[in-house]
C-alpha positions in Angstrom: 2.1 -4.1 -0.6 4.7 -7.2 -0.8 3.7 -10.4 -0.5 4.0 -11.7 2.8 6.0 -15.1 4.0 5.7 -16.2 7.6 8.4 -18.7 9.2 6.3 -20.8 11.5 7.7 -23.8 13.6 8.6 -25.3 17.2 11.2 -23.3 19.6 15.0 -23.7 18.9 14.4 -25.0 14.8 16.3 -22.2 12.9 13.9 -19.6 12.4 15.6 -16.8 13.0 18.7 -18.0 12.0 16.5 -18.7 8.2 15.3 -14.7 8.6 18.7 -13.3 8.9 19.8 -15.2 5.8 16.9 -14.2 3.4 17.2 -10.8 4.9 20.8 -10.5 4.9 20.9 -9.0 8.1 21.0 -9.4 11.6 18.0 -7.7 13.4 16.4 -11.5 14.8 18.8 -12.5 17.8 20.1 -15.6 17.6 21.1 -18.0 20.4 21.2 -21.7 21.1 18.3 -20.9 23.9 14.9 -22.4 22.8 12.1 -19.4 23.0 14.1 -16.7 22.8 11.8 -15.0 19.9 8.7 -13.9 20.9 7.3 -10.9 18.9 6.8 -10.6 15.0 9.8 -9.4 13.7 9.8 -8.5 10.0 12.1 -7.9 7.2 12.5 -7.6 3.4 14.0 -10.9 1.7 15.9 -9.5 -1.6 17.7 -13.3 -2.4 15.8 -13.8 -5.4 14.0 -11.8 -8.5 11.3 -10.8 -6.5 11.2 -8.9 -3.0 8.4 -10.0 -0.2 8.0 -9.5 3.3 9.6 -12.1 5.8 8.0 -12.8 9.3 9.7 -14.5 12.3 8.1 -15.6 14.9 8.1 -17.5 17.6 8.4 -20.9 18.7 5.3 -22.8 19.2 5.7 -24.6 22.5 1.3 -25.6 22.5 1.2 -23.4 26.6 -2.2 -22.4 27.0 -1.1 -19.8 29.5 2.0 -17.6 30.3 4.9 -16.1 27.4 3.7 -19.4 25.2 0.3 -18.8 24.8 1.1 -15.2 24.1 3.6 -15.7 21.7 1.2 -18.1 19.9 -1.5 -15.1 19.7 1.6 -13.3 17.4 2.1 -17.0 15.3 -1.8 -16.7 14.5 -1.8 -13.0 13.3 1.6 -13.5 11.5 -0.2 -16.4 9.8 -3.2 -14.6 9.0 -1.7 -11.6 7.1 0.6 -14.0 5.3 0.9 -14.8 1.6 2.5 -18.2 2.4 4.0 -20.2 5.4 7.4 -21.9 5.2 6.8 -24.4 8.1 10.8 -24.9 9.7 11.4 -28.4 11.4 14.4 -29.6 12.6 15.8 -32.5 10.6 18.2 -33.8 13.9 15.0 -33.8 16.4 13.1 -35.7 13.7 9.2 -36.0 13.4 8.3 -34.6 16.6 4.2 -34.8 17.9 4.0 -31.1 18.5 5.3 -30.7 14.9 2.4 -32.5 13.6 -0.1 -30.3 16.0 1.6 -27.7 14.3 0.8 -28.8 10.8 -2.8 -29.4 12.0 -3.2 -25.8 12.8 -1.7 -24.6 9.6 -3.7 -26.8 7.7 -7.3 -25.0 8.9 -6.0 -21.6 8.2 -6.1 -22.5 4.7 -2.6 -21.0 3.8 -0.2 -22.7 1.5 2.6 -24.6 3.8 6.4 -25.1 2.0 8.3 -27.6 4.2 11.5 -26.2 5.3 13.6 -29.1 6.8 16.7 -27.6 8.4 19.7 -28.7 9.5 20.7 -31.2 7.4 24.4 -30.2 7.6 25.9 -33.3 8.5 22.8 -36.0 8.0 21.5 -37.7 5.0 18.7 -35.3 3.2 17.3 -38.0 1.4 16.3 -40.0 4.7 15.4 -36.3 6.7 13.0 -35.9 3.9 11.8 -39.3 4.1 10.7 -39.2 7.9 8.7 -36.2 7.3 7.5 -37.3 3.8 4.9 -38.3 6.2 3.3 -35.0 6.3 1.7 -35.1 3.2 3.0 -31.8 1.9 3.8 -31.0 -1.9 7.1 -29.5 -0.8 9.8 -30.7 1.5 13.0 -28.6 0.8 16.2 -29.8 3.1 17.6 -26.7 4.0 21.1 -25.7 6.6 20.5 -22.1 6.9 23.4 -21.5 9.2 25.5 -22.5 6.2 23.2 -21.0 3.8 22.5 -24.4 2.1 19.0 -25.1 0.7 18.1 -21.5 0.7 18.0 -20.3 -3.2 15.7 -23.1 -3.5 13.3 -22.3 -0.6 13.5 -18.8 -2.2 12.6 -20.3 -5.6 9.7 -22.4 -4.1 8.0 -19.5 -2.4 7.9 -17.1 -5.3 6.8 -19.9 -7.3 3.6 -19.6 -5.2 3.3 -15.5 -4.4 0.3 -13.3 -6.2 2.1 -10.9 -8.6 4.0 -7.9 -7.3 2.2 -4.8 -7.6 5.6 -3.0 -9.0 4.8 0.3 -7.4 5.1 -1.8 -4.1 7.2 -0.4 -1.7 8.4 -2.3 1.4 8.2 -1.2 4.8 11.7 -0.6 5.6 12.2 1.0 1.8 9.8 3.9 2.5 9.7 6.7 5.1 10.6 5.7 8.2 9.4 9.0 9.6 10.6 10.1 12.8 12.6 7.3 14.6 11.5 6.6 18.1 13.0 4.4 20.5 10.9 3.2 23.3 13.8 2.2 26.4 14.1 1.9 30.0 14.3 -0.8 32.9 13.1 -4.3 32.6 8.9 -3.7 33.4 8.2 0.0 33.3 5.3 -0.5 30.4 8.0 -0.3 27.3 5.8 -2.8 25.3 1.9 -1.4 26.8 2.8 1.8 25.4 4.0 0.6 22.0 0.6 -1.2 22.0 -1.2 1.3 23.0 -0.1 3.9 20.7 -0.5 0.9 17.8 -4.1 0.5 19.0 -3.6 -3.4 19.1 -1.5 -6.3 20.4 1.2 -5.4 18.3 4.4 -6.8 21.0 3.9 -9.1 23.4 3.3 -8.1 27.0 3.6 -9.6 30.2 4.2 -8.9 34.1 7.7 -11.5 33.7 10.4 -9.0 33.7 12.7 -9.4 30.7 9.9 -10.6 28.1 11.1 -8.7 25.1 14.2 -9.8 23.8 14.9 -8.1 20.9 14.3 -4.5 19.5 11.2 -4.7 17.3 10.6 -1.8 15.0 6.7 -0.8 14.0 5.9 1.8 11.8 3.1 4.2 13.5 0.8 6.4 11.2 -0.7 9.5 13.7 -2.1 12.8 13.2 -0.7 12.6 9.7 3.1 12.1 10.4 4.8 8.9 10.4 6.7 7.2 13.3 8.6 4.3 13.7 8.6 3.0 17.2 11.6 0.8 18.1 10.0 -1.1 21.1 13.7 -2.3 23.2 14.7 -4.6 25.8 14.9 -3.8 29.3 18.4 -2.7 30.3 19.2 -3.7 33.7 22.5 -2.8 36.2 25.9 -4.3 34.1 26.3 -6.6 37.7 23.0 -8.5 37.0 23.4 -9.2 32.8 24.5 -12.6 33.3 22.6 -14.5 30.7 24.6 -14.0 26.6 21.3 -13.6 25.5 20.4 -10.4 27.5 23.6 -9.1 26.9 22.8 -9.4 23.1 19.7 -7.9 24.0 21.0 -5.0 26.1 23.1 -4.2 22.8 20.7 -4.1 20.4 19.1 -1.6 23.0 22.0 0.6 22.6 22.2 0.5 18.5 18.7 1.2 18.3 19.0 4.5 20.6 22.0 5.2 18.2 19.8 4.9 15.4 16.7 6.5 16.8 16.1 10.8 16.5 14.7 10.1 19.8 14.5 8.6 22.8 11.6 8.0 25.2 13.0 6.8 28.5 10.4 5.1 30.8 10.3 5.7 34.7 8.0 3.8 36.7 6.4 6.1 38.9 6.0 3.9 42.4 9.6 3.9 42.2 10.8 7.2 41.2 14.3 8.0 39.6 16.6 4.6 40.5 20.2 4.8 39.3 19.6 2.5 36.6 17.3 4.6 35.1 20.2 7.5 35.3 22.2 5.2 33.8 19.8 4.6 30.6 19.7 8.3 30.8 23.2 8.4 30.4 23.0 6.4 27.4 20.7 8.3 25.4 23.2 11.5 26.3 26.2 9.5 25.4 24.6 9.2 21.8 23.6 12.9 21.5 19.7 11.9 21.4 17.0 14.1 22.0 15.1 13.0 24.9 11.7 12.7 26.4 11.2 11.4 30.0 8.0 8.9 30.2 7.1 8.8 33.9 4.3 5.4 33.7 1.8 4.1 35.9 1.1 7.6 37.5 -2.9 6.8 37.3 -1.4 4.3 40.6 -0.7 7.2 42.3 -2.3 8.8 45.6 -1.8 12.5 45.7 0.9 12.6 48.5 2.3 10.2 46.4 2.8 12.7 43.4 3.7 15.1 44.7 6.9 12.9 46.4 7.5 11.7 42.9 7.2 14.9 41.2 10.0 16.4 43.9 12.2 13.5 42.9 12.0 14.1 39.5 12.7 17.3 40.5 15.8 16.5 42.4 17.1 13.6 40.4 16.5 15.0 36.9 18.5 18.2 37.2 21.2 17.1 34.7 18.7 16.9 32.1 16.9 20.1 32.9 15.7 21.3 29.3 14.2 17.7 28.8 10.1 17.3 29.0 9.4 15.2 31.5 5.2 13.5 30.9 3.4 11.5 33.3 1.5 9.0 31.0 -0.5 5.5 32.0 0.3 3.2 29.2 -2.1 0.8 30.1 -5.0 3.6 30.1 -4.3 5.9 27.7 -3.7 9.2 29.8 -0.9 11.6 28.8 -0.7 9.7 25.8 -1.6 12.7 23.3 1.2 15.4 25.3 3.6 12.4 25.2 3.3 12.7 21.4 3.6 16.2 21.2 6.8 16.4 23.5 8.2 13.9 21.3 7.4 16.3 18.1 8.7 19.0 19.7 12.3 16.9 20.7 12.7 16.0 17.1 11.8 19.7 15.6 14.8 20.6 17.8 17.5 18.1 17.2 16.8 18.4 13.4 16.6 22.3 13.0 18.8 23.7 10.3 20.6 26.8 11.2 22.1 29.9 8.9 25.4 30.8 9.9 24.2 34.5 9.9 21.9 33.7 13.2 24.3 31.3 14.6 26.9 34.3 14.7 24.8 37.2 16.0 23.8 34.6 18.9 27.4 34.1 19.6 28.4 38.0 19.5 25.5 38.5 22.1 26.5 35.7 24.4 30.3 36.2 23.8 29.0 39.9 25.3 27.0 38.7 27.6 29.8 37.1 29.4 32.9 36.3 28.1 35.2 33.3 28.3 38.2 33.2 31.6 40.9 34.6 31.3 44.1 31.9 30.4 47.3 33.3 31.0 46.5 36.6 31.0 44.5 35.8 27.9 41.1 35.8 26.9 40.3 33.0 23.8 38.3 35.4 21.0 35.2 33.5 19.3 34.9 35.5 16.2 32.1 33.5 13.8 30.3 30.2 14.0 28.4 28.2 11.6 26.5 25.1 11.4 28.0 21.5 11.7 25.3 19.3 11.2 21.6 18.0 12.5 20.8 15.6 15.2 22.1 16.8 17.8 22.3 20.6 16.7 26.0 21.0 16.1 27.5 24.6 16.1 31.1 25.0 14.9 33.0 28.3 16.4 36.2 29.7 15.1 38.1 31.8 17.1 41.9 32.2 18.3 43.0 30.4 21.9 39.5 28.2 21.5 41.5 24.9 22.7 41.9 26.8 26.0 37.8 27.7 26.1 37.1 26.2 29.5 34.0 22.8 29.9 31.8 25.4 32.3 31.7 27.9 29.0 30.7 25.4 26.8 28.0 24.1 28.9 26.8 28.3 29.2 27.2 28.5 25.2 25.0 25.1 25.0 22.2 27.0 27.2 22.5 29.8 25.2 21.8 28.6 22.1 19.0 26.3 23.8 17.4 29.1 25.0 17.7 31.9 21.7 16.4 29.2 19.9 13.8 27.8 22.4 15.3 24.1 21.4 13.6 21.6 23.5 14.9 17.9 24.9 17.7 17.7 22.4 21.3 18.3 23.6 23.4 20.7 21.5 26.9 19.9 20.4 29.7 22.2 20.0 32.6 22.3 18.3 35.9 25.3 18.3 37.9 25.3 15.6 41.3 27.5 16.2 41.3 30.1 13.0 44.0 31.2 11.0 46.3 34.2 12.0 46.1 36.6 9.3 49.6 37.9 10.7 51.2 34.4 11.1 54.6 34.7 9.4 54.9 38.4 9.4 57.2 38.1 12.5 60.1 36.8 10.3 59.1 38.9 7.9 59.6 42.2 9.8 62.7 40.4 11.5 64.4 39.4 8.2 64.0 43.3 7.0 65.0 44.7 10.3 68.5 42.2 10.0 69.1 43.5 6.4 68.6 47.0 7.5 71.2 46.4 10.4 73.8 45.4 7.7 73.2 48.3 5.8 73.9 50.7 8.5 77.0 48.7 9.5 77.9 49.2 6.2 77.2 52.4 5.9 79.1 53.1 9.1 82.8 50.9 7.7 82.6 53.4 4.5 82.2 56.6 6.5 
């Protein structure tokens, strides 16, 4: 594999900020609020010659308890897989004494430290250096990664330190990503447990505080011999209650990653049943044309009255998504876990089946005989042939004459139709009319322009006689 680079450093010192810039991206959120990181988030940086991994983590606050001492479990593992550790101060704060605690703990994990002093943008980087020239380190590099500034030579400085590349290396986000899975649903409901769980370790960090992950972390997942990548999200919560910038940045980068996921696992809490926020996140994952499993947690909390009420809400409140497997799973236990996984398969065999247009057409002769579209103005629209359009959703594209007139109630029986002739489950189905050419278009004028030129040879005709 790549070598591997962990940023390590207080709250609030340009970490992120540093990983979006050797990344070139923008998956670490970014925001003036101190501890907003708290899982590893990882990326490939591509700045220089070489490629290796880039970890952000974060900040180190020195909490023995709550979000700071388990953030500082995912600093320790970051630093114990890693290559090398660019340790991030902040040149405007100055030498602070949790920096140096910092440096203390670096030091006894016996990892080479570069010293990254940021934001130097405005100050003099000979003195910055100087007050943390105190340190001891080899390296001190005055950096402004907002600006960019300082980072070619940071690059530089840790591949001047990396092993050699294996060059059959491939990074993580290079290879397979596998099937695409993201993980969403209220603040709570066991988003991060399960992502754990199916990891088999403290991969995210969990906690009872509503709202603890931020950002939408992406973890490859090796099982039964296929290959996953679980996109663990942030909580999305009713538009009236996203106050803070930062959760509205999250609640974004909840939405893209459903975009870019093949499906979506939504996550009920089962002492609560179906709220309207959790329709709502349904209603996102239909908006994108996911497939879709329902994840119904905490049912091991459950007396048996008390399922059976839940199942009957499910029942109730779930009709709109009737072709969607709904799993009750304990995240925190491990039930259901194995069925989830294999609704999950089954969603994403369905949104990415590949039709011929040959069984796409003799499914639409026998439904167009089944029952046939409403009349519109004394005129019923004719679907003649269809043919695929694409995977994920299924998209089926119909020709036919009068299509534009094809009433919402048909398409929704077309949709079922095709669900069920090709036992498709959890993933919508999207379809498409397409009005064909008339093969007699223009003959009209034709006929009329031969029937006026036989009308002036009869009058003709008629003046000689």
């Amino acid at each position: 594999m790549l070598p591997v680079v962990a940023l390590v450093g207080r709250p609030n010192v340009g970490k992120s900020t540093l990983f979006n810039v050797l990344t070139r991206s923008r998956d670490a959120l970014v925001h003036d609020m101190p501890g907003l990181t708290r899982d590893r988030q990882y990326g490939v940086c591509r700045s220089g010659p070489r490629e290796f991994v880039v970890v952000d983590t974060g900040g180190l606050t020195g909490e023995s308890g709550g979000i700071g001492a388990l953030t500082a479990r995912q600093v320790e593992t970051a630093v114990g897989e890693a290559d090398c550790v660019v340790f991030v101060v902040d040149a405007r704060d100055g030498l602070m004494a949790a920096d140096r605690s910092i440096l203390d703990a670096l030091r006894r994990s016996g990892k080479p430290v570069l010293l990254a002093v940021n934001k130097v943008d405005g100050l003099d980087e000979a003195s910055a250096l100087a007050e943390f020239s105190r340190f001891g380190l080899a390296t001190a590099l005055p950096l402004a990664a907002s600006h960019g500034r300082g980072v070619p030579a940071l690059v530089e400085a840790v591949l001047a330190g990396l092993p050699a590349v294996d060059p059959d290396a491939v990074p993580a986000q290079a290879a397979d990503e596998g099937v695409r899975v993201a993980i969403v649903g209220r603040p709570n409901v066991g988003k991060s447990t399960l992502v754990n769980r199916l990891l088999g370790e403290e991969r995210v960090v969990v906690s009872d505080v509503a709202g603890t992950t931020r950002d939408a972390i992406r973890v490859s997942l090796d099982r039964d011999g296929k290959r996953y990548t679980l996109i663990d999200t942030a909580g999305v919560r009713r538009r009236a209650r996203v106050e803070e910038a930062v959760e509205k940045f999250s609640v974004i980068k909840t939405l893209q990653s459903i975009a870019a996921a093949n499906v979506a696992v939504v996550m009920l809490d089962a002492s609560e049943g179906v709220s309207e926020q959790d329709a709502t996140v349904i209603g996102h994952v239909l908006d994108e044309s996911r497939a879709l499993v329902i994840a119904v947690n905490k049912w091991d909390g459950l007396s048996t009255y008390a399922r059976e009420q839940c199942r009957a809400s499910l029942a109730r409140k779930l009709d709109f998504v009737g072709y969607v497997r709904v799993v009750t799973i304990s995240a925190l236990h491990g039930s259901g876990i194995a069925e989830l996984m294999k609704a999950i398969d089954r969603a994403h065999a369905s949104t990415t089946r590949e039709f011929g247009t040959a069984e796409l057409t003799r499914a639409l002769e026998k439904a167009y005989a089944s029952y046939q579209p409403p009349l519109v103005r004394g005129h019923a629209p004719k679907l003649r042939f269809a043919h695929p359009g694409g995977t994920n959703p299924p998209t089926v594209v119909i020709h036919g004459s009068r299509t534009r007139h094809v009433a919402e109630a048909y398409r929704r029986y077309l949709e079922n139709f095709f669900r069920k002739r090709f036992k498709l489950e959890g993933t919508p189905i999207r379809i498409e009319f397409r009005e064909s050419e008339n093969p007699y278009a223009g003959r009209k004028n034709e006929l009329s322009e031969r029937q006026v030129k036989k009308r002036k040879r009869l009058v003709r005709n008629a003046k000689k006689r």
